[in-house]
TIZAKOL-754437 format. One record per residue: x, y, z of N, C-alpha, C in turn; residue number from 1. Coordinates in Angstrom, 1 decimal. Layout:
N
SITE      n_u      n_v      n_w     ca_u     ca_v     ca_w      c_u      c_v      c_w   vexfi
SITE        X        Y        Z        X        Y        Z        X        Y        Z     NUM
...
END
This chain:
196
SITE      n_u      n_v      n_w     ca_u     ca_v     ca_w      c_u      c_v      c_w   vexfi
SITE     -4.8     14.3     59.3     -4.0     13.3     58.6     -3.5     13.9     57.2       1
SITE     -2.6     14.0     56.9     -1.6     14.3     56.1     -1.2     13.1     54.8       2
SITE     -2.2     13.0     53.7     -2.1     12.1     53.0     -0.7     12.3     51.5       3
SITE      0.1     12.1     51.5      1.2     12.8     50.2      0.8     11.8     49.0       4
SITE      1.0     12.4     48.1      0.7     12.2     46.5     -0.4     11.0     46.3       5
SITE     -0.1      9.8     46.0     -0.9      8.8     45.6     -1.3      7.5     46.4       6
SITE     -0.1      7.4     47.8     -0.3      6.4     48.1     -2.1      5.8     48.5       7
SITE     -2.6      6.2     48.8     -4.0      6.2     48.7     -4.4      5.3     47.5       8
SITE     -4.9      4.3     47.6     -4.6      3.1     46.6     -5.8      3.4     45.8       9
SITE     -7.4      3.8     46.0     -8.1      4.1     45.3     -7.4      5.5     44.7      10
SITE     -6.8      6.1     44.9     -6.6      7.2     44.1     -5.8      7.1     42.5      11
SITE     -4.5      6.1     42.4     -3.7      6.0     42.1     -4.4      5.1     40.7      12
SITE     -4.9      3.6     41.8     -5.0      2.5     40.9     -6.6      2.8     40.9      13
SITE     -7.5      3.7     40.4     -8.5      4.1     39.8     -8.9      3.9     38.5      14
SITE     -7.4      4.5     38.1     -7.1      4.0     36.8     -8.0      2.7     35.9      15
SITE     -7.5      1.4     36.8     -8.2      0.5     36.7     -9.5      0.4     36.7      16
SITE     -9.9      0.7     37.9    -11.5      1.0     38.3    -12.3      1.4     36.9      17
SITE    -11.9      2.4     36.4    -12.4      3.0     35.6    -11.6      2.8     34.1      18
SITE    -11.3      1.9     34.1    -11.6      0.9     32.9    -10.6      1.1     31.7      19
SITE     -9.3      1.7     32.6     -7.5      2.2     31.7     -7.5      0.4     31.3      20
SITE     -7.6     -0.3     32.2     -7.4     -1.5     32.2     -8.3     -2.6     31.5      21
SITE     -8.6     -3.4     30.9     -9.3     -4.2     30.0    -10.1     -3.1     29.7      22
SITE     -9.9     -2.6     28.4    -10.6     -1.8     27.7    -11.0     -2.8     26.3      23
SITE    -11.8     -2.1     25.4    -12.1     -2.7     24.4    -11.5     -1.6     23.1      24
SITE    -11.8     -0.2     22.6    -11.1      0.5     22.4    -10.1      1.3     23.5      25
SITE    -10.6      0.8     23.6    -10.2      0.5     25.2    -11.5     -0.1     26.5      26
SITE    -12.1     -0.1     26.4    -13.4     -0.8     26.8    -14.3     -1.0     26.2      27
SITE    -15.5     -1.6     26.8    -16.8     -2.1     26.2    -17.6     -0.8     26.2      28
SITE    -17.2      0.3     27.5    -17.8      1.7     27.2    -16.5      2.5     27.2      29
SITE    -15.7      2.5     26.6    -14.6      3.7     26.7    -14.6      3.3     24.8      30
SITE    -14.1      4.8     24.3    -14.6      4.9     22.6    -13.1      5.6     22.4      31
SITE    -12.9      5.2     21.5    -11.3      6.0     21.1    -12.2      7.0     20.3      32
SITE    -11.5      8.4     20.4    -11.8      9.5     19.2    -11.4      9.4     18.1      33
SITE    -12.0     10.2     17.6    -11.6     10.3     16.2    -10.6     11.4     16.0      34
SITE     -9.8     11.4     15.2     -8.6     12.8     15.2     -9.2     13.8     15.3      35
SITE     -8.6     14.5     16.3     -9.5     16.3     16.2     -8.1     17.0     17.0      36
SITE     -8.6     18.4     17.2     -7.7     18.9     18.0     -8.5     19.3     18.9      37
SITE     -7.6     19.0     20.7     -8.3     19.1     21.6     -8.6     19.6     22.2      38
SITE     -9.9     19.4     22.7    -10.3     21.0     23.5    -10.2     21.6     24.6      39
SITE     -8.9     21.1     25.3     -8.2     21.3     26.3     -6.8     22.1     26.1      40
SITE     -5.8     23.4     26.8     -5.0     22.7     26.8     -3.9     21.7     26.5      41
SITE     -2.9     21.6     26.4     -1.9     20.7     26.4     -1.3     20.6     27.9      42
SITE     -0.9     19.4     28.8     -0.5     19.5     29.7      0.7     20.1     29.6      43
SITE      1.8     20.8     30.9      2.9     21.1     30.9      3.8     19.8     30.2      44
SITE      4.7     20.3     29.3      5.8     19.4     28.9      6.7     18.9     29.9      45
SITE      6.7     17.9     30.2      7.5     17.4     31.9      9.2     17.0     31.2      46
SITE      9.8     17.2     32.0     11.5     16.9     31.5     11.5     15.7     31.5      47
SITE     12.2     15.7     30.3     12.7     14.3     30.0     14.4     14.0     30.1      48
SITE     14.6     12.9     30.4     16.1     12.3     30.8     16.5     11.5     29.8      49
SITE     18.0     11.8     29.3     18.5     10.9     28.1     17.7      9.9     27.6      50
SITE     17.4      9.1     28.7     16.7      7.6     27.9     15.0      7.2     28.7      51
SITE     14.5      8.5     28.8     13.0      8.7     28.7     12.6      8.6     27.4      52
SITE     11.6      7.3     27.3     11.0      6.9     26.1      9.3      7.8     26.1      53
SITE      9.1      8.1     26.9      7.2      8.4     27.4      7.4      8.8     28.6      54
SITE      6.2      9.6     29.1      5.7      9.8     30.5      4.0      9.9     30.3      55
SITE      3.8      9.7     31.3      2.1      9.8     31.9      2.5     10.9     33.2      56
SITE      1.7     12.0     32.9      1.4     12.7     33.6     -0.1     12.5     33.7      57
SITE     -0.9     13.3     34.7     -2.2     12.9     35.2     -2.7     14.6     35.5      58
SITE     -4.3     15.0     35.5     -4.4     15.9     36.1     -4.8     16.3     37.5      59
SITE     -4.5     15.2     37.8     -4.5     15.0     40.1     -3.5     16.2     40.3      60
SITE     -2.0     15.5     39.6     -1.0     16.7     40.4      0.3     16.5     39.2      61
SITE      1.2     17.2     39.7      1.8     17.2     38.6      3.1     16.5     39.1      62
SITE      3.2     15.3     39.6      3.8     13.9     39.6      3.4     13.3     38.4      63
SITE      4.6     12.9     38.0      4.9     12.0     36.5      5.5     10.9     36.7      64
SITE      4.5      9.9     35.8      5.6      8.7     35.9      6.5      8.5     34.8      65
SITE      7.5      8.2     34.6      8.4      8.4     33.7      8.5      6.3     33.1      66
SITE      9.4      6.6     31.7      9.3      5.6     31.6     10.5      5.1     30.7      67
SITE     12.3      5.2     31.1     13.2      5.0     30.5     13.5      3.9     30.3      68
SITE     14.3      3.9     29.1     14.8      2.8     28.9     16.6      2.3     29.1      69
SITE     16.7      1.0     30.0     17.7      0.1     29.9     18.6      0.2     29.1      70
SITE     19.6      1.0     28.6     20.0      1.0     27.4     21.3      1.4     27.5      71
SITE     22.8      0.7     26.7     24.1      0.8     27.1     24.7      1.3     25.4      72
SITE     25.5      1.3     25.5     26.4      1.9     24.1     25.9      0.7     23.0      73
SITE     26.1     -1.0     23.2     25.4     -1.5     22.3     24.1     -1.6     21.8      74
SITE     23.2     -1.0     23.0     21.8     -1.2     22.5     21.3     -1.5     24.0      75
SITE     20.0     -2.2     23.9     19.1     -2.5     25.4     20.4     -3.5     25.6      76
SITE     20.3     -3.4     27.1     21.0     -3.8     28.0     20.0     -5.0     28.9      77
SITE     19.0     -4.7     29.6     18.3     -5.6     30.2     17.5     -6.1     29.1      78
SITE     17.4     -7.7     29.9     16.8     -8.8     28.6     15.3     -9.0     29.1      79
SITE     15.4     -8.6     30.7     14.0     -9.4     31.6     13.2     -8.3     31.7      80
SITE     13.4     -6.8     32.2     13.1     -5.6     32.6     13.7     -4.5     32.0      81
SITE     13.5     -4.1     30.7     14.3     -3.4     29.9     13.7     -2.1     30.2      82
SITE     12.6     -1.9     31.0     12.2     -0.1     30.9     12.2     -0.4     32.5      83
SITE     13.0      1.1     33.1     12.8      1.2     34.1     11.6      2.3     34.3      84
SITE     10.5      2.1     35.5      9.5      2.6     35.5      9.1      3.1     36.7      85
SITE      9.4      4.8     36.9      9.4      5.3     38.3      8.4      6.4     38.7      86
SITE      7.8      7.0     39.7      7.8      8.3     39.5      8.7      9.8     40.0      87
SITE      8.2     10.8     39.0      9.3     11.8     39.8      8.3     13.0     40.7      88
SITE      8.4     13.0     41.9      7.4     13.2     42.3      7.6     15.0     42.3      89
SITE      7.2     15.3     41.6      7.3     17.6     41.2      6.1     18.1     42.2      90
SITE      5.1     17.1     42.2      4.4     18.0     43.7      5.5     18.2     44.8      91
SITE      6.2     17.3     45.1      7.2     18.1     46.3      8.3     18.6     45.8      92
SITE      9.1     17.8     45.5     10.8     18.7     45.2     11.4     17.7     44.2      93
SITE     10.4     16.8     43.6     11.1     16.1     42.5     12.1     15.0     42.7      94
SITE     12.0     14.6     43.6     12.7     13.3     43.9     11.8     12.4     43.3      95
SITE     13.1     11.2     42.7     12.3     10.2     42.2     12.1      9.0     43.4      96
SITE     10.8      8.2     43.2     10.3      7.6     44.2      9.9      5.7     43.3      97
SITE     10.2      4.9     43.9     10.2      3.5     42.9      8.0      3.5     43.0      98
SITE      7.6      2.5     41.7      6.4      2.6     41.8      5.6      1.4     42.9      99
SITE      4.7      1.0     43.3      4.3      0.2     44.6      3.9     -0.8     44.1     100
SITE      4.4     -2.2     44.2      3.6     -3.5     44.0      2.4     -3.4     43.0     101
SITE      1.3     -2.8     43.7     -0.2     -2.6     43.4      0.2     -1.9     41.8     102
SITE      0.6     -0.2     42.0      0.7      0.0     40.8      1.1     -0.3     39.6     103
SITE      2.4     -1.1     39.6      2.8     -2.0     38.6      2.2     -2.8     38.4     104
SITE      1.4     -3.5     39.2      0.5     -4.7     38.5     -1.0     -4.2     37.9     105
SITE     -1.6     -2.7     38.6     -2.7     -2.4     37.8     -2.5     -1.0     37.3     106
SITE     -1.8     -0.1     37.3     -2.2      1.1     36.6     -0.7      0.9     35.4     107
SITE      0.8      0.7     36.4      1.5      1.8     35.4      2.6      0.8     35.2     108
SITE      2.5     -0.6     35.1      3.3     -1.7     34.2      3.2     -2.1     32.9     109
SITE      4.1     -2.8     32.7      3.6     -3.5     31.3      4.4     -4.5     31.2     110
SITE      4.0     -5.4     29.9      4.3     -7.1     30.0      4.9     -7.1     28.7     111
SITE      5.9     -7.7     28.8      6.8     -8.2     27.5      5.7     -8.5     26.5     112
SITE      5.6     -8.6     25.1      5.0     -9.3     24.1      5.9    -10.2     23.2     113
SITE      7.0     -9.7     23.6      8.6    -10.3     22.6      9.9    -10.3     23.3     114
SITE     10.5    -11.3     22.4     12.0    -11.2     23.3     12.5     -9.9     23.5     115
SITE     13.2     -9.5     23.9     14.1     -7.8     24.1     15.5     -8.4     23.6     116
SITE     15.6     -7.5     22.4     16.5     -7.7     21.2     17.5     -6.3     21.9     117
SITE     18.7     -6.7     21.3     19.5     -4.8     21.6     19.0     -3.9     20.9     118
SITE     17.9     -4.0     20.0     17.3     -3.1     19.0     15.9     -2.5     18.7     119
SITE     15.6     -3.2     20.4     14.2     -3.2     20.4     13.7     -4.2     20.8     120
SITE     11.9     -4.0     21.0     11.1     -4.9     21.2      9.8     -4.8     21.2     121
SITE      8.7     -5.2     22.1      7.0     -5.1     21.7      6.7     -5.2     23.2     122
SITE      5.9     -4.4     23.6      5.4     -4.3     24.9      3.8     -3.9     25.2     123
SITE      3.2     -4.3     26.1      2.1     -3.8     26.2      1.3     -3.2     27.6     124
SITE      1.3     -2.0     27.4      1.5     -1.1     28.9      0.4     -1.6     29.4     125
SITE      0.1     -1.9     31.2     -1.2     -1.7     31.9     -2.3     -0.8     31.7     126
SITE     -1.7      0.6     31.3     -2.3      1.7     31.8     -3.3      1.8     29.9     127
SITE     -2.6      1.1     28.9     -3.4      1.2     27.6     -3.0     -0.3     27.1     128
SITE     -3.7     -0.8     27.5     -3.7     -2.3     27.1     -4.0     -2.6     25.8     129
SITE     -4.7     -1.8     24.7     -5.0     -2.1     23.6     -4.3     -1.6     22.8     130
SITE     -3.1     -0.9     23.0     -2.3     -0.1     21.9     -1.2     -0.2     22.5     131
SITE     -0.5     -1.8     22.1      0.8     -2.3     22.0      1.9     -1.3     21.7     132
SITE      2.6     -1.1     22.1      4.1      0.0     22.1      5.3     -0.9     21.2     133
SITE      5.9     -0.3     20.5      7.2     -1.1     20.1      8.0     -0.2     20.0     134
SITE      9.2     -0.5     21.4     10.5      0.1     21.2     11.9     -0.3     20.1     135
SITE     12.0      0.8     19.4     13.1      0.3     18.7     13.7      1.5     18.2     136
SITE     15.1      1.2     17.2     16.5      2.4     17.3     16.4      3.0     15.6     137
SITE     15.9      4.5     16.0     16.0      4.9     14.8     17.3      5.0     13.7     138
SITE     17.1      5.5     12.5     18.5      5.6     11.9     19.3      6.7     12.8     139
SITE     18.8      7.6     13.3     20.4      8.4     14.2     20.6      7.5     15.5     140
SITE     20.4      6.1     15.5     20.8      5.6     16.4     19.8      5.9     17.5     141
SITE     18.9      6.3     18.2     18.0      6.9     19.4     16.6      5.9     19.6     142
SITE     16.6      5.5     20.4     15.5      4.8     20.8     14.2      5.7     20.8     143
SITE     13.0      4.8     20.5     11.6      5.2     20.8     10.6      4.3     21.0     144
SITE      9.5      4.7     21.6      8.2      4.2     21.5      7.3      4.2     20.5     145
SITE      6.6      3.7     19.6      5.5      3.8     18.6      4.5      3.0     19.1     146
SITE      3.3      3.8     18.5      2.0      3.0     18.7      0.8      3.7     18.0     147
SITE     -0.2      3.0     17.5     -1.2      4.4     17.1     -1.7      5.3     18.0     148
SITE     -1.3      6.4     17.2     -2.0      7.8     18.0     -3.1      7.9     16.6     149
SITE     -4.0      8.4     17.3     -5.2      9.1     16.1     -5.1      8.2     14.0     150
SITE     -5.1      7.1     14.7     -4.8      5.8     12.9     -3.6      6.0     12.8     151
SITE     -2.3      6.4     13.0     -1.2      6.8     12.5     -0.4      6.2     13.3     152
SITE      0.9      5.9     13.0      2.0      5.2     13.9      2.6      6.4     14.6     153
SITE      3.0      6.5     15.5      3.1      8.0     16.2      4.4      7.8     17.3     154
SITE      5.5      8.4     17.3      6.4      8.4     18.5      5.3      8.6     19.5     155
SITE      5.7      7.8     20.8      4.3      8.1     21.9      5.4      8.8     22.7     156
SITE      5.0     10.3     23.0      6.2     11.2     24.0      5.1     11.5     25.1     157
SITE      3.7     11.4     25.3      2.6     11.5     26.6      1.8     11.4     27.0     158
SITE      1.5     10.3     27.9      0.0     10.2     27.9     -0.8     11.0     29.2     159
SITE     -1.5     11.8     29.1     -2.0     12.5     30.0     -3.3     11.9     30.2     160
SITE     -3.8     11.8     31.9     -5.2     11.5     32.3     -5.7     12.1     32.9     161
SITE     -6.7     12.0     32.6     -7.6     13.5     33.2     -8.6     12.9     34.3     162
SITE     -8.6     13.2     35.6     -9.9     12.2     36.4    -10.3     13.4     37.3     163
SITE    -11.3     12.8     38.1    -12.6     13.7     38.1    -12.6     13.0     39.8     164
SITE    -13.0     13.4     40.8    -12.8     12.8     42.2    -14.3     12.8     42.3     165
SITE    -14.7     11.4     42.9    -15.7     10.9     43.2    -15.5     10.1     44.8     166
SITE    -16.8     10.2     45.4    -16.3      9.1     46.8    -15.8      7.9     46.6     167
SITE    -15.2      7.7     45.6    -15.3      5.9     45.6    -13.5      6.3     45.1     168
SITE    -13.3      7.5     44.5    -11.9      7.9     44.4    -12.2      8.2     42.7     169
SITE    -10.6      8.4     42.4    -10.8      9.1     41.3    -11.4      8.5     39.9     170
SITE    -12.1      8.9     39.1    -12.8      8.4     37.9    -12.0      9.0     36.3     171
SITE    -11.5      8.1     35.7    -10.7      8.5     34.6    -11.8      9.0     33.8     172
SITE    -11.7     10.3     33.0    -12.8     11.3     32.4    -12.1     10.6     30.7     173
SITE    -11.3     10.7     30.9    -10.2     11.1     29.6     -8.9     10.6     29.7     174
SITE     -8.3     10.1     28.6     -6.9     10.3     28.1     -6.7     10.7     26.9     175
SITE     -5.4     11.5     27.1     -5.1     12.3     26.0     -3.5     11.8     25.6     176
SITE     -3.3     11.3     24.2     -2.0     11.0     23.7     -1.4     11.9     22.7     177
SITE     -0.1     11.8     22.6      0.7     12.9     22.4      2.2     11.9     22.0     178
SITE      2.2     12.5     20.6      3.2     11.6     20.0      3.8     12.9     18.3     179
SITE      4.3     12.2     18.1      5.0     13.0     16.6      5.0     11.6     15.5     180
SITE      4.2     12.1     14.0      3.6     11.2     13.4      5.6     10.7     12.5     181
SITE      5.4      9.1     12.8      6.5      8.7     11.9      7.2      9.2     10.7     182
SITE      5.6      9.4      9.9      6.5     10.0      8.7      6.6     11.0      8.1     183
SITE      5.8     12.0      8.7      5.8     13.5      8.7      6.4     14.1      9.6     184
SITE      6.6     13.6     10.8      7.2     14.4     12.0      6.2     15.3     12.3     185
SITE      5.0     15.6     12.0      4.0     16.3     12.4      3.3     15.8     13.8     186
SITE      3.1     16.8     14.7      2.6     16.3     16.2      1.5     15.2     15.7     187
SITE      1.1     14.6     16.9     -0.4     13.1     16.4     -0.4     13.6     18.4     188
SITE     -2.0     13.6     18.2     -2.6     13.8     19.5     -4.0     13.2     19.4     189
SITE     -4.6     12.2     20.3     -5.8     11.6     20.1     -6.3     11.7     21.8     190
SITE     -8.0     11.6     21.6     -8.3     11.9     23.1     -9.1     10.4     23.2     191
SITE     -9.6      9.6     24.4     -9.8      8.6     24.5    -10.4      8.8     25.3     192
SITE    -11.7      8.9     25.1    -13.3      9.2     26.0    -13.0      8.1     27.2     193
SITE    -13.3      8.0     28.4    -14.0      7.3     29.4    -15.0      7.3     30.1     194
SITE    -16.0      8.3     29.5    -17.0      8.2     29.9    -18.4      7.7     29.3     195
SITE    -19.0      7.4     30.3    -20.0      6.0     29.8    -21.1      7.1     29.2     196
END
């Protein structure tokens, strides 16, 4: 049997399992770090498309989910679904593929917090429930995401997860974020333990 990329629902939506989802720092046992530099690696830089706000890459495979934004000459365009949220699958040949029911509702959605203005708005991803995102248009006109990275307001350009395969399916070890600090422009990278 011939399984391709994630459809395997423990694999995908593990995520949750292991506690991406109602966290407290992100959970009651998941601890946000403290600023350091990490002792990993940086994952590959995955390409981004005109109105790619973020991606989550994972270290399963190197399938990304992307996460662009709705957006026309005057500003956001969509009032109900303003980020379109897919993956592009680079384990095979890079076709983009829509995400599944399941995953949207537990690993890689997110829920309005505010109306969607042409100039922005407030969101709050599945995949990091405690660190609210706000899209909105810089002075050169260009949209982004912010959120705290490591105490600092941070462009968020990646969140990478690191999991560990167990019989029960994959166990999130780690996330690692990856952003450029507001007011320095200096990189902001924080690691976010999940383990108990």
């Amino acid at each position: 049997m011939v399984i391709t990329r994630r459809r395997l629902l423990i694999g995908s939506a593990a995520l949750v399992g292991s506690s991406l989802v109602g966290s407290s720092a992100l959970s009651g046992s998941a601890r946000a770090s403290t600023p350091s530099v990490l002792s990993s690696a940086r994952p590959a830089e995955p390409r981004f498309a005109q109105r790619t706000l973020f991606v989550i890459t994972r270290s399963k495979n190197a399938n990304v989910v992307y996460y662009d934004l709705r957006v026309g000459p005057q500003g956001i365009r969509a009032k109900v679904d303003p980020l379109d949220v897919y993956w592009r699958m680079y384990a095979q040949k890079g076709e983009r593929e829509e995400l599944t029911w399941a995953e949207r509702q537990l690993a890689y959605g997110y829920e309005l917090l505010s109306s969607v203005e042409l100039n922005g708005f407030r969101a709050r991803l599945t995949a990091l429930p405690t660190r609210p995102i706000e899209v909105w248009r810089t002075d050169e006109a260009k949209f982004v995401a912010s959120c705290s990275i490591a105490k600092q307001v941070g462009i968020l350009r990646q969140v990478h997860v690191v999991t560990s395969e167990r019989w029960t399916g994959a166990v999130v070890q780690y996330i690692d974020l990856f952003g450029i600090d507001v007011k320095t422009q200096e990189p902001l990278t924080e690691r976010i333990d999940q383990r108990t």
